[in-house]
gemmi code that builds the backbone of each chain (N, CA, C; Angstrom):
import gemmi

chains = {
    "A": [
        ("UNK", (300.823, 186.846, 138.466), (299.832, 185.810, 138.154), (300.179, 184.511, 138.887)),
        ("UNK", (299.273, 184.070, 139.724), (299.554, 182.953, 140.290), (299.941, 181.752, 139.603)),
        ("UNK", (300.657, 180.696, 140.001), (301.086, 179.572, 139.040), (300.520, 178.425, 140.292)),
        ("UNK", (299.952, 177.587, 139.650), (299.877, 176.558, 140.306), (299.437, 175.093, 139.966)),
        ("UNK", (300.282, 173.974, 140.522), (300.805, 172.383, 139.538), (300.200, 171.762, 140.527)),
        ("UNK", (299.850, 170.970, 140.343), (299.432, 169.583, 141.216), (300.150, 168.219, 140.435)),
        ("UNK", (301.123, 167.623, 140.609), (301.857, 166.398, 139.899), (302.197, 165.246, 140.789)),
        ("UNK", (302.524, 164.232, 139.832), (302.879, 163.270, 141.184), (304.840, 163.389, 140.769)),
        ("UNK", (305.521, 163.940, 139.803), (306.892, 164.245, 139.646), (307.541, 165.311, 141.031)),
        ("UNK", (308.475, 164.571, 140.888), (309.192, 166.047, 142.376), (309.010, 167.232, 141.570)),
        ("UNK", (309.322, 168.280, 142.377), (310.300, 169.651, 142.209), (311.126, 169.750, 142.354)),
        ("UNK", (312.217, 170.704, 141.899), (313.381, 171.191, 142.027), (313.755, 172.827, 142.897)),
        ("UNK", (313.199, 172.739, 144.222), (312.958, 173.602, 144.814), (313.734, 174.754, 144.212)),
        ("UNK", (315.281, 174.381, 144.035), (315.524, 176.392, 143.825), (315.217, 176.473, 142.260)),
        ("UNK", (315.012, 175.421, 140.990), (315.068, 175.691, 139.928), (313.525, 176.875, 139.651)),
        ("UNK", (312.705, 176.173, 140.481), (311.193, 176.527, 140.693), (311.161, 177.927, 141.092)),
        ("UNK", (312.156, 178.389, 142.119), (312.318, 179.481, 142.924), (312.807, 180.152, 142.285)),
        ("UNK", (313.915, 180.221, 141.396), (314.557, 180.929, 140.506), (313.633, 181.485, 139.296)),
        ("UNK", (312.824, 180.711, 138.962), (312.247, 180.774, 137.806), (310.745, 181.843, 138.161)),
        ("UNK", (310.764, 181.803, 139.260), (309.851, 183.314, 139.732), (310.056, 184.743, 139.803)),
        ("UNK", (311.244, 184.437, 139.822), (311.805, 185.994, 139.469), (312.778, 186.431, 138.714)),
        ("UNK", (313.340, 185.497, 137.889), (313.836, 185.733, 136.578), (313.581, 186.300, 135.835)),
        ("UNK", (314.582, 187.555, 135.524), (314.207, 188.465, 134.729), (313.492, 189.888, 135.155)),
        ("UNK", (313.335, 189.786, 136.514), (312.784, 190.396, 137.308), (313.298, 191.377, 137.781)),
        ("UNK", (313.151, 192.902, 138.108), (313.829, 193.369, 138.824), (313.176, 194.110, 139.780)),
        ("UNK", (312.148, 194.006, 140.372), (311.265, 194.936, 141.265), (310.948, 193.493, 142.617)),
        ("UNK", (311.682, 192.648, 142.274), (311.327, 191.707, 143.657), (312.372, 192.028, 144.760)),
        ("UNK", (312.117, 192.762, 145.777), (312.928, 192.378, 147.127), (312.514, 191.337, 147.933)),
        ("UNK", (311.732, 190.656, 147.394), (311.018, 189.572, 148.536), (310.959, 188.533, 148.119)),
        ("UNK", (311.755, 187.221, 148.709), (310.891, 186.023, 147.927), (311.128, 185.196, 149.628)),
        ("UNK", (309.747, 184.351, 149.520), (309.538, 183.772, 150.670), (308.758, 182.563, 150.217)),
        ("UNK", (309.773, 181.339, 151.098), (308.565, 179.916, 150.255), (308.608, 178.816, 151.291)),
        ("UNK", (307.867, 178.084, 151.128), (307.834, 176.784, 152.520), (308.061, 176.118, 151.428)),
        ("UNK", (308.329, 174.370, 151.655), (308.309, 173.789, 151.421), (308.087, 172.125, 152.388)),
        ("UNK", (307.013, 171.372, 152.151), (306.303, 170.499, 153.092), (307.289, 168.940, 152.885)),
        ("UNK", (307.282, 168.380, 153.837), (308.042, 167.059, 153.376), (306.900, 165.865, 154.185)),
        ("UNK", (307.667, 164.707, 154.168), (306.680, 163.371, 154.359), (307.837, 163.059, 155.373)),
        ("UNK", (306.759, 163.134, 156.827), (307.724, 162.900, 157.702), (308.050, 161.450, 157.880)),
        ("UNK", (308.906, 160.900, 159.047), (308.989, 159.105, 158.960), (308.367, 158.686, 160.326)),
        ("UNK", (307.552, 159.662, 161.081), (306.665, 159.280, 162.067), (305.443, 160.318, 162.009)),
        ("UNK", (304.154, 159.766, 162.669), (303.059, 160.728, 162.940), (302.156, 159.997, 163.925)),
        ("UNK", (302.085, 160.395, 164.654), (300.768, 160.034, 165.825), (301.440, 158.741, 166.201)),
        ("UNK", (302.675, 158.958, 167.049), (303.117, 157.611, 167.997), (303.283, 156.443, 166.588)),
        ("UNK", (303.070, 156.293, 165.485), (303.960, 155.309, 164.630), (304.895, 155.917, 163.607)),
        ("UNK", (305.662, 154.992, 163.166), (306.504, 155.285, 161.766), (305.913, 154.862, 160.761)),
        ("UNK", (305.926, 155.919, 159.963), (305.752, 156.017, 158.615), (307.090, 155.438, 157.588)),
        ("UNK", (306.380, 154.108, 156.647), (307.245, 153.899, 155.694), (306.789, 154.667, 154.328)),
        ("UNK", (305.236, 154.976, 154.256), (304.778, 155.740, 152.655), (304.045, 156.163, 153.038)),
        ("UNK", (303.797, 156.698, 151.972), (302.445, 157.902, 152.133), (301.637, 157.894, 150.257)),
        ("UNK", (300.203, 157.680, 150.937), (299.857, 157.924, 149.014), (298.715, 159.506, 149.534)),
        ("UNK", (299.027, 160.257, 148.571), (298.349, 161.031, 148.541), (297.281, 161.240, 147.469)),
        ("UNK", (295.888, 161.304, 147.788), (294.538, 161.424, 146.626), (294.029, 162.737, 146.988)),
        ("UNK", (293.512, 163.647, 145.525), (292.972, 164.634, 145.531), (291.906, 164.384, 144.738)),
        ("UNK", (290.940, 165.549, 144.349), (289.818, 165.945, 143.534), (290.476, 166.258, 143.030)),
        ("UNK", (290.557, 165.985, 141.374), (291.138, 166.527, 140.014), (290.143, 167.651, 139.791)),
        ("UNK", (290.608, 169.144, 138.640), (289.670, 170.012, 138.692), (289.550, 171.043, 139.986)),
        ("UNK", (288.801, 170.175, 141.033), (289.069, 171.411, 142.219), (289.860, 171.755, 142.852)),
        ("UNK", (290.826, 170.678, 143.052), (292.092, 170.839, 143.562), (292.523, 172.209, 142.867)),
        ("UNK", (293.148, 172.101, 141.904), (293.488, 172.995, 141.235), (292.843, 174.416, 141.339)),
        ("UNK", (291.234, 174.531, 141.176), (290.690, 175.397, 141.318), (290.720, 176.202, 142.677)),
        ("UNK", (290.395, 175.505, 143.940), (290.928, 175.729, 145.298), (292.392, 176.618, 145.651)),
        ("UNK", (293.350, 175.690, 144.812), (294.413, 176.499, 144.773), (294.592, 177.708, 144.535)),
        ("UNK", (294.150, 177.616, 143.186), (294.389, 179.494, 142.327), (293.237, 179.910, 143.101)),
        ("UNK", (292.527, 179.977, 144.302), (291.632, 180.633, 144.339), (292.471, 181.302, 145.947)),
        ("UNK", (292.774, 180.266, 146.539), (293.549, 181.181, 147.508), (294.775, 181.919, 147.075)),
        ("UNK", (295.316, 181.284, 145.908), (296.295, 182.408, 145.685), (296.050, 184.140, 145.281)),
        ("UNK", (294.551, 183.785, 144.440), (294.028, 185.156, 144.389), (293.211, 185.934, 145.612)),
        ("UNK", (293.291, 184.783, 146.463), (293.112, 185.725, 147.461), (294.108, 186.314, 148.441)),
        ("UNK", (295.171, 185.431, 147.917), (296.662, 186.152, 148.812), (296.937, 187.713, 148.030)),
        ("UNK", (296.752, 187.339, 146.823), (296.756, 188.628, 145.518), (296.174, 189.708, 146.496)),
        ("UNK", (294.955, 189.512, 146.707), (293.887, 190.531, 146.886), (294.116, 190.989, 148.104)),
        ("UNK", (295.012, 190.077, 149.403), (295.194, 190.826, 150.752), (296.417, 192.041, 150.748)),
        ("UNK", (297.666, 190.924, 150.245), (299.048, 191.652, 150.080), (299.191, 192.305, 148.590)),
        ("UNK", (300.661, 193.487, 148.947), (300.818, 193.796, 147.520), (301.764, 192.888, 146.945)),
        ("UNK", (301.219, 191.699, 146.231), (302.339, 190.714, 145.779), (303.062, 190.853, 144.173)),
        ("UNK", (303.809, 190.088, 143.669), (304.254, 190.329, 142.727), (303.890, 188.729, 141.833)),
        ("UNK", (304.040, 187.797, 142.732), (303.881, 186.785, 141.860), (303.504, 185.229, 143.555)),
        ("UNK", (302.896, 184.095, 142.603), (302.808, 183.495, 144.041), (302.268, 182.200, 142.784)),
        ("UNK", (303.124, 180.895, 143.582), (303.188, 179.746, 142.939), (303.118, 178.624, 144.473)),
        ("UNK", (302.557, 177.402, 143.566), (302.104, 176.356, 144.438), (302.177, 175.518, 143.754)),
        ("UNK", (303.223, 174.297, 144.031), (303.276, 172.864, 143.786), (302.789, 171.930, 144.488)),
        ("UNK", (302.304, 171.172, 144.528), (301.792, 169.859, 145.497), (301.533, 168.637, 144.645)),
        ("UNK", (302.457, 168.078, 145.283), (302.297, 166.498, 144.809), (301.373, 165.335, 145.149)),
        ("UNK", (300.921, 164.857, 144.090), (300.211, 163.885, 144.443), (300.573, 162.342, 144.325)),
        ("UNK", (299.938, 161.182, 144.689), (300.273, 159.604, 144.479), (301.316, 159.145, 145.530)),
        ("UNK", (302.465, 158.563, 145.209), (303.106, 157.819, 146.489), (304.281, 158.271, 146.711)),
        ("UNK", (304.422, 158.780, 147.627), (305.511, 159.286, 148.196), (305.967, 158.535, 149.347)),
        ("UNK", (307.443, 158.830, 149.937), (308.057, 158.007, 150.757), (308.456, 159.317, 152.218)),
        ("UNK", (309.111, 158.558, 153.342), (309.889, 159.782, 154.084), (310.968, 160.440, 153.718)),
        ("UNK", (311.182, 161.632, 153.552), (312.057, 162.414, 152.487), (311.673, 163.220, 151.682)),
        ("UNK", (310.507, 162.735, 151.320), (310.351, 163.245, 149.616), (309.398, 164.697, 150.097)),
        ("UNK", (309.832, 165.683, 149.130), (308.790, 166.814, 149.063), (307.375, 166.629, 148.551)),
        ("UNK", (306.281, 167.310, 149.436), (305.510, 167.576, 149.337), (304.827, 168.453, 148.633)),
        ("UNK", (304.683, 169.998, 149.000), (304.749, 170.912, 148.559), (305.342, 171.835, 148.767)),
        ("UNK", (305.582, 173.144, 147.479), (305.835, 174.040, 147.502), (305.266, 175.500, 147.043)),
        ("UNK", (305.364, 176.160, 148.259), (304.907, 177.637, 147.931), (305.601, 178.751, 148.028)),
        ("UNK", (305.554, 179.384, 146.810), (306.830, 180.593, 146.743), (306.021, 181.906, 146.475)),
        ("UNK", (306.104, 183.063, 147.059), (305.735, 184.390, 147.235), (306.380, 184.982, 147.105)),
        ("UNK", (306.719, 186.197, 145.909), (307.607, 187.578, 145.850), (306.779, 188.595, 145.441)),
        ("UNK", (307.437, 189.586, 146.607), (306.546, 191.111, 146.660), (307.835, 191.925, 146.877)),
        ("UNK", (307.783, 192.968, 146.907), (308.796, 194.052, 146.991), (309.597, 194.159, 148.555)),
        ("UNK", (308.564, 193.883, 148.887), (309.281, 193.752, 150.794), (309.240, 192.122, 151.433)),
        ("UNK", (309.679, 192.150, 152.474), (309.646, 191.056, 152.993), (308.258, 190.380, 153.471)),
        ("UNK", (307.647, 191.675, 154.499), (306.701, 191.366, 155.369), (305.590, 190.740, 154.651)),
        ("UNK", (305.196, 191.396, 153.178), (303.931, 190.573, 152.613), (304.271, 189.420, 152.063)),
        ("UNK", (305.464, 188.850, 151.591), (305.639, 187.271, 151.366), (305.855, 186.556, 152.412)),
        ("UNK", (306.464, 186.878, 153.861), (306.258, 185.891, 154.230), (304.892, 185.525, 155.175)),
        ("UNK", (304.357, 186.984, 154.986), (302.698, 186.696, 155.808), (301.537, 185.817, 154.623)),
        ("UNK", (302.028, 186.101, 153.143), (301.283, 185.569, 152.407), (301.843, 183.877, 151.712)),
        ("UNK", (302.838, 183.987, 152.166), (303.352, 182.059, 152.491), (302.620, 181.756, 153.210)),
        ("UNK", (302.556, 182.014, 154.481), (302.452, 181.790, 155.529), (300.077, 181.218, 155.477)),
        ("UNK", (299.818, 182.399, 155.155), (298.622, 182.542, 154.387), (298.084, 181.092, 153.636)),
        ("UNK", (298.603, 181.320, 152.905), (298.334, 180.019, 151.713), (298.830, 178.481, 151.807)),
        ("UNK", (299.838, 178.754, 153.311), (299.692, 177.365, 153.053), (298.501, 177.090, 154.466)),
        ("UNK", (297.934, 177.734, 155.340), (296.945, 178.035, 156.393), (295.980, 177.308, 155.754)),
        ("UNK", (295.538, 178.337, 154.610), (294.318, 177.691, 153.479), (294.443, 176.314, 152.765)),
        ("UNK", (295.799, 176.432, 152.251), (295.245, 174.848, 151.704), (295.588, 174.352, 152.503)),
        ("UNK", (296.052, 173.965, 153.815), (295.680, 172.755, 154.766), (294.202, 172.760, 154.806)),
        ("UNK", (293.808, 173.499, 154.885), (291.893, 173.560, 155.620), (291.361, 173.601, 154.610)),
        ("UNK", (291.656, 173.943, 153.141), (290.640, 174.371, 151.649), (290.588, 173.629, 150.483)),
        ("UNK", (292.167, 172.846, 150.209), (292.434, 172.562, 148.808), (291.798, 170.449, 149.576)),
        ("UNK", (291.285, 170.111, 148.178), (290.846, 168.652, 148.909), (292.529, 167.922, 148.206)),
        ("UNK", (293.146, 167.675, 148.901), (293.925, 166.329, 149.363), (293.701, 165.848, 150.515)),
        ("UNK", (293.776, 164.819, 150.480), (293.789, 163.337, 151.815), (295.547, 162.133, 151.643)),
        ("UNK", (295.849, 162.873, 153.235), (296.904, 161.680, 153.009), (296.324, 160.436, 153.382)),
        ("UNK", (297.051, 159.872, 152.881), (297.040, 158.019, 153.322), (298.292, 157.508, 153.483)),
        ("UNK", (299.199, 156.905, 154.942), (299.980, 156.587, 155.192), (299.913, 155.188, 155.604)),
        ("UNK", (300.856, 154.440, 155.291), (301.295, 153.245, 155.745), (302.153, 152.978, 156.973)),
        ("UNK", (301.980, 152.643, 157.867), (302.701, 153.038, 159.434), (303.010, 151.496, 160.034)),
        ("UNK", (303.650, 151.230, 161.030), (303.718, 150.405, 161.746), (302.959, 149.699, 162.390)),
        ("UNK", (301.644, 150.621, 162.489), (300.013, 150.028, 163.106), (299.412, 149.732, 161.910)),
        ("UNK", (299.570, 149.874, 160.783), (298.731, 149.249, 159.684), (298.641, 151.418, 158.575)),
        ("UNK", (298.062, 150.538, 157.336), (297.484, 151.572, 156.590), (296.456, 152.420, 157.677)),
        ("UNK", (296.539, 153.733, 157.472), (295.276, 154.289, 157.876), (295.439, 155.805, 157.007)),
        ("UNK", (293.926, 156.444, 156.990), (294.137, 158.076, 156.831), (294.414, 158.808, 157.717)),
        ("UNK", (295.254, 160.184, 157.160), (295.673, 160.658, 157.894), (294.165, 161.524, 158.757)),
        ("UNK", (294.091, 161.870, 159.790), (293.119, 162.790, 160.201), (293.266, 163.968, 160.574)),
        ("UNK", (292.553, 164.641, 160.049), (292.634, 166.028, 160.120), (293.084, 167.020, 161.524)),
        ("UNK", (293.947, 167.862, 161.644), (293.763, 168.573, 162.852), (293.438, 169.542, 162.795)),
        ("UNK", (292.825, 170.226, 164.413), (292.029, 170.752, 164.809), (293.239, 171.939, 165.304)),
        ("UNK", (294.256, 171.937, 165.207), (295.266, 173.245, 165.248), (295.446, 173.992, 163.838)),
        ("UNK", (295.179, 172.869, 162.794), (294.969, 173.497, 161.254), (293.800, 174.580, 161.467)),
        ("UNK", (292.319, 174.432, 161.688), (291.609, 174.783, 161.479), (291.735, 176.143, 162.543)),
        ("UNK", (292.528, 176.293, 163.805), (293.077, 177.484, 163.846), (294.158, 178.226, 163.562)),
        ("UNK", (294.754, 177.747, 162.860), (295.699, 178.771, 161.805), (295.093, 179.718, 160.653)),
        ("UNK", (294.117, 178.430, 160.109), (293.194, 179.430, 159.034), (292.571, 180.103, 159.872)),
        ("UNK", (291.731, 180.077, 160.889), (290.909, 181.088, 160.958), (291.655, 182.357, 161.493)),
        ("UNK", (292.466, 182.603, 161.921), (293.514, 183.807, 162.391), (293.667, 184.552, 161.082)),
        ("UNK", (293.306, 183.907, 160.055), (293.615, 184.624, 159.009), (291.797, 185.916, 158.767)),
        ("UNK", (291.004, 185.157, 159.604), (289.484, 186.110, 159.569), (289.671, 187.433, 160.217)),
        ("UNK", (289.243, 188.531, 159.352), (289.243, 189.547, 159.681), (287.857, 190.586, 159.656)),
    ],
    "B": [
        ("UNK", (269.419, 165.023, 137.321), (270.055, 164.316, 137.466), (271.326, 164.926, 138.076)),
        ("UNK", (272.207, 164.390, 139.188), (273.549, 165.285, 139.594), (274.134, 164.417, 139.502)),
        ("UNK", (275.419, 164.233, 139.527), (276.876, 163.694, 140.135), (277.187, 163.208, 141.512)),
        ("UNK", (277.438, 162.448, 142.040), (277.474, 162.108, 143.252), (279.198, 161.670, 143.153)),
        ("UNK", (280.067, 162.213, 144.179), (281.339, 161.761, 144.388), (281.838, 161.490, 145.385)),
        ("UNK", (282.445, 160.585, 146.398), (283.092, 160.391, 147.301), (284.512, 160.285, 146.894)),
        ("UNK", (285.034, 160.882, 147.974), (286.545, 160.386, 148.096), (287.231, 160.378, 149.675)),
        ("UNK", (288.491, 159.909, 149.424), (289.166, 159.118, 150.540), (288.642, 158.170, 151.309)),
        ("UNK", (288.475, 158.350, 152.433), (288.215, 157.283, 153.744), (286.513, 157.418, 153.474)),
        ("UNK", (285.668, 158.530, 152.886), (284.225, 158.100, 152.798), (284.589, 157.409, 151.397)),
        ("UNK", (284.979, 157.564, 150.480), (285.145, 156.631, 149.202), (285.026, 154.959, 149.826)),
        ("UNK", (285.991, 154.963, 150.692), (286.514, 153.651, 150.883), (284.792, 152.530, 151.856)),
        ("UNK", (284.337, 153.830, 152.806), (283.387, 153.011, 153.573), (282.439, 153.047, 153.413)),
        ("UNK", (282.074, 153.756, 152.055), (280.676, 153.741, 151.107), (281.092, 152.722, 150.091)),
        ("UNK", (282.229, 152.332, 149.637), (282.565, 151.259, 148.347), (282.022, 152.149, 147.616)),
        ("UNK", (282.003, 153.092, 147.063), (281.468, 153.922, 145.853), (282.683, 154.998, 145.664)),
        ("UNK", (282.670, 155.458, 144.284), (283.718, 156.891, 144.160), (282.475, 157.923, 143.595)),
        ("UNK", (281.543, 157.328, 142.726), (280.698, 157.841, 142.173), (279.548, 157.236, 141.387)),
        ("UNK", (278.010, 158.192, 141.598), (277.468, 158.104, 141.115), (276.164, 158.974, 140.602)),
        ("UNK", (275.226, 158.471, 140.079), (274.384, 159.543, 139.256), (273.002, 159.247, 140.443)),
        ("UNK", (272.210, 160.737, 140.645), (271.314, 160.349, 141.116), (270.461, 161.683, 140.574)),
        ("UNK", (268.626, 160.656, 140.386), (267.683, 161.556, 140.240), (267.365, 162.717, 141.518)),
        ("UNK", (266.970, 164.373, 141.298), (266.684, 164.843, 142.506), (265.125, 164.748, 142.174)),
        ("UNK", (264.776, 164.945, 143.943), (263.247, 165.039, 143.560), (262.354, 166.310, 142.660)),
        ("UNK", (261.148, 166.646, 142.303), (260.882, 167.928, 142.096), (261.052, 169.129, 143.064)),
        ("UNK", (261.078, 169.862, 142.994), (261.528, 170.847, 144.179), (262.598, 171.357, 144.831)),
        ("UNK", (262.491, 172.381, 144.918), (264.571, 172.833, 145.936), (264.909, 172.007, 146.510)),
        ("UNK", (266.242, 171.439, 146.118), (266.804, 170.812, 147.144), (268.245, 171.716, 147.691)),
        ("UNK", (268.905, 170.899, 148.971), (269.629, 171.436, 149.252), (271.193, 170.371, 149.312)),
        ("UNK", (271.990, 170.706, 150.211), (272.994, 169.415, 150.317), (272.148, 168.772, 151.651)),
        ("UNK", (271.122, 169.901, 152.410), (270.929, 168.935, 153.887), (269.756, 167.856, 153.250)),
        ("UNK", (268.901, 168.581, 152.236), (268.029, 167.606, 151.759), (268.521, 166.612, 151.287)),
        ("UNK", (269.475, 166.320, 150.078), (270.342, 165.491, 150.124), (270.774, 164.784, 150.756)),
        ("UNK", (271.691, 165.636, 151.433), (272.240, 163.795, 152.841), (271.356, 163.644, 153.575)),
        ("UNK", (269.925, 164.117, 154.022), (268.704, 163.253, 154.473), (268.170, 162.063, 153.984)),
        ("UNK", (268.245, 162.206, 152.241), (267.976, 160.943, 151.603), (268.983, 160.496, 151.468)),
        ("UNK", (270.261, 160.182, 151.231), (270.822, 159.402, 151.108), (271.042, 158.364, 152.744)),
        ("UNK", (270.865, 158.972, 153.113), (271.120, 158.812, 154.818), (269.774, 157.543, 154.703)),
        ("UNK", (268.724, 157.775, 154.288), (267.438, 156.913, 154.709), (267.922, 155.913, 153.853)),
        ("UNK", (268.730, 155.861, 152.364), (268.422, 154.980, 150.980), (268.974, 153.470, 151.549)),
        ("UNK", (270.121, 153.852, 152.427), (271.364, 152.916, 152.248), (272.136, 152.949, 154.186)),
        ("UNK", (271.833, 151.437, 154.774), (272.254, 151.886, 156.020), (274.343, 152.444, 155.626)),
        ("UNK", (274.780, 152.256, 155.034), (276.302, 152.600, 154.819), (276.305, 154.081, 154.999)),
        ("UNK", (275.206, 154.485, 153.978), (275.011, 156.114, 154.106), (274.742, 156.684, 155.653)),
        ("UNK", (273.594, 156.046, 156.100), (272.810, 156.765, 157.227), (274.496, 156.670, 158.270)),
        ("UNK", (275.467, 155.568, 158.133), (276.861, 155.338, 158.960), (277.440, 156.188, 158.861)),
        ("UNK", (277.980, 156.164, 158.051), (278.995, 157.528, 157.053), (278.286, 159.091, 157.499)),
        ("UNK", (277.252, 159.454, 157.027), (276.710, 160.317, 157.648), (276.287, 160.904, 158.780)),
        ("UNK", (276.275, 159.874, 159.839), (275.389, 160.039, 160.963), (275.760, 161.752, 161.584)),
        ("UNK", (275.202, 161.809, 162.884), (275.548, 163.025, 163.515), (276.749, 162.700, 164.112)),
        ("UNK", (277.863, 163.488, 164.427), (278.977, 163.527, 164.976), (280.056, 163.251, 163.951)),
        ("UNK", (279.698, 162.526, 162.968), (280.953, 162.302, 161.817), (281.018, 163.236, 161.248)),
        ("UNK", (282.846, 163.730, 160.810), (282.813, 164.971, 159.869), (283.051, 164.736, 158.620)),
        ("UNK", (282.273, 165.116, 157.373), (282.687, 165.578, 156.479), (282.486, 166.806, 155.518)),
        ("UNK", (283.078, 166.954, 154.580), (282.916, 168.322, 153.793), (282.005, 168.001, 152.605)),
        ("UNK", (281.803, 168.597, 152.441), (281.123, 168.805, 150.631), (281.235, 169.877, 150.073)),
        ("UNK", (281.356, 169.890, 148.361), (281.490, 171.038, 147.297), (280.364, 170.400, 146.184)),
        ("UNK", (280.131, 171.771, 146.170), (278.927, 171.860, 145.061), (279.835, 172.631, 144.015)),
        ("UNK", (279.600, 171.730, 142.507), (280.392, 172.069, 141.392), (281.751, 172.940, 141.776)),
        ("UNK", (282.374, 171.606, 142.678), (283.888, 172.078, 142.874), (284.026, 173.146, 143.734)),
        ("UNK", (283.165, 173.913, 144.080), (283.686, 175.183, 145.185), (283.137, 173.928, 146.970)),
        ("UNK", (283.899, 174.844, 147.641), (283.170, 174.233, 149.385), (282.004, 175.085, 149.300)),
        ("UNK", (281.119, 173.927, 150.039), (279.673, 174.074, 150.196), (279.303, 174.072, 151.830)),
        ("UNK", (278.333, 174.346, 152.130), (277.624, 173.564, 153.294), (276.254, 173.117, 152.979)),
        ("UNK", (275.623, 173.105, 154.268), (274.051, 171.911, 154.468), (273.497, 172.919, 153.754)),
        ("UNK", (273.241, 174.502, 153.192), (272.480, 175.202, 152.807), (272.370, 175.560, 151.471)),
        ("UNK", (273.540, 175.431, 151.376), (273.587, 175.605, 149.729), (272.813, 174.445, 148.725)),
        ("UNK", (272.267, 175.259, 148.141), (271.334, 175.025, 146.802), (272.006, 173.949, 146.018)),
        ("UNK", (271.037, 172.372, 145.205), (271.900, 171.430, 144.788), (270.158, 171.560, 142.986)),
        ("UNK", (271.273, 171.647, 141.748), (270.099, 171.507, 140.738), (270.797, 170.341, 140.007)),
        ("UNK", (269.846, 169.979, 139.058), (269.975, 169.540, 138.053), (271.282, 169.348, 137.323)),
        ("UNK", (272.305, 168.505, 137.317), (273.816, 168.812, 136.385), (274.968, 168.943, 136.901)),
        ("UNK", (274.262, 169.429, 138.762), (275.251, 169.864, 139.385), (276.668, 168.480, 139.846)),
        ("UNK", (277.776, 168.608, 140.192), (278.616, 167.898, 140.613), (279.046, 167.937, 142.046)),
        ("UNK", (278.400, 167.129, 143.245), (278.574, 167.499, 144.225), (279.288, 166.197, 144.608)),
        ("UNK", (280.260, 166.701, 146.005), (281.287, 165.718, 146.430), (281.364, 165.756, 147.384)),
        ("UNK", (281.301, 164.572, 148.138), (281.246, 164.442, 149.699), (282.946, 163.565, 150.259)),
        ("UNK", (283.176, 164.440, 151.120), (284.969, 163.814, 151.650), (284.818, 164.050, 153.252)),
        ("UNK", (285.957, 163.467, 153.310), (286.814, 164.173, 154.667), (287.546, 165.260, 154.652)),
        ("UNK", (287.271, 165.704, 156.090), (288.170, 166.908, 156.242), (289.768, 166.669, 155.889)),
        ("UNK", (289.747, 168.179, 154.650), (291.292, 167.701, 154.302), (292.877, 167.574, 154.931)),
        ("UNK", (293.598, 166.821, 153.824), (294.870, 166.981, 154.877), (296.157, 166.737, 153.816)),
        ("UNK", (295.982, 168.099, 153.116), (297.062, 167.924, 152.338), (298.019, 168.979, 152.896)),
        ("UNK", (299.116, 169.099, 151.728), (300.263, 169.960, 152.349), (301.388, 169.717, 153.199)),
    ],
}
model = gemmi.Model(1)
for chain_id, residues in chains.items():
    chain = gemmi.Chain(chain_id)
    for i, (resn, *xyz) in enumerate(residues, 1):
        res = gemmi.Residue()
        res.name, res.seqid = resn, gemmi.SeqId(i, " ")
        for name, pos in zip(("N", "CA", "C"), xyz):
            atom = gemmi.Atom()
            atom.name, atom.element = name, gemmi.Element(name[0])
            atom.pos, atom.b_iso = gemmi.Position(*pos), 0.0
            res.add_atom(atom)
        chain.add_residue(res)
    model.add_chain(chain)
structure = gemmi.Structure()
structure.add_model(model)
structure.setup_entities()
């Protein structure tokens, strides 16, 4: 069953990771990214970052690609954290953790889900840089990662 | 009556996050939609014009210009996202 948080509190990457397959004994697979807030982007430095979502769809967006990671691979379990509000350079972003019995479907279905929510789930960064506040803008290498995923 | 929502960078250059608007009698769509809003308000017809991108969801799922907009519904107009 997919799990998935949207908060503005960190994670505890391995407590999070651990806690997916605890108790578990049919996982050979666990595979997870985890996103950070870099301290440059597009030729300036970044001192913050605020991040705003849609409350409700966010969420909904989420569990919806996770059930669709469900529905490609044979998975066992698949979780997604993403933080929202003000973050600094350092701080985690998100996290996505996938365990299936083998390797190959968690890390194609990491890999998967985080494709989608770059291009699906509504967050918008907003960074504070050396040239002034601006939003972040979208790229156009995102929108081919997801689609590699069309079959 | 629907929901009208902006967020991020269209939040910011509409000065609005949200609001309520009557639809006319008859199907509408999201293109019928951002046609009128586009005529109501020159900020809109800006924000909207041709070549600017944004997304919209009808009651929370992604939408496009074709999809069907009724009565109750909650539709939201953004930028292309950039989380993660």
């Amino acid at each position: 069953m997919p799990t998935v948080r949207v908060q503005e509190a960190d994670f505890d990457t391995g407590r999070e990771l651990d806690a997916l397959t605890r108790g578990r004994r049919d996982v050979g697979a666990l595979a997870s990214f985890v996103g950070l807030v870099r301290d440059a982007n597009d030729g300036a430095a970044v001192s913050a970052m605020t991040l705003e979502h849609y409350p409700g769809m966010t969420e909904k967006a989420l569990e919806e690609i996770c059930a669709q990671a469900h529905s490609r691979w044979d998975l066992i379990d698949t979780l997604v954290i993403h933080r929202v509000g003000a973050l600094k350079p350092g701080d985690r972003i998100v996290l996505v953790g996938v365990s299936s019995a083998h390797r190959g479907e968690a890390f194609a279905a990491c890999e998967f889900i985080m494709d989608y929510l770059k291009t699906r789930a509504p967050f918008w960064k907003r960074e504070d840089t050396t040239h002034g506040s601006r939003w972040v803008e979208a790229r156009a290498s995102d929108d081919t990662a997801a689609a590699k995923w069309k079959s | 009556m629907v929901t009208l929502l902006y967020f991020a960078g269209l939040r910011e250059s509409l000065g609005c996050s949200r609001e309520e608007l009557a639809l006319p009698s008859g199907n509408s769509t999201v293109s019928s939609l951002v046609e009128r809003l586009r005529s109501r308000d020159p900020r809109w017809t800006q924000a909207f014009a041709p070549g600017n991108s944004w997304r919209v969801a009808v009651n929370q799922r992604m939408a496009d210009l074709a999809t069907p907009v009724k009565p109750g519904d909650e539709i939201a107009f953004f930028p292309p996202v950039t989380g993660g």
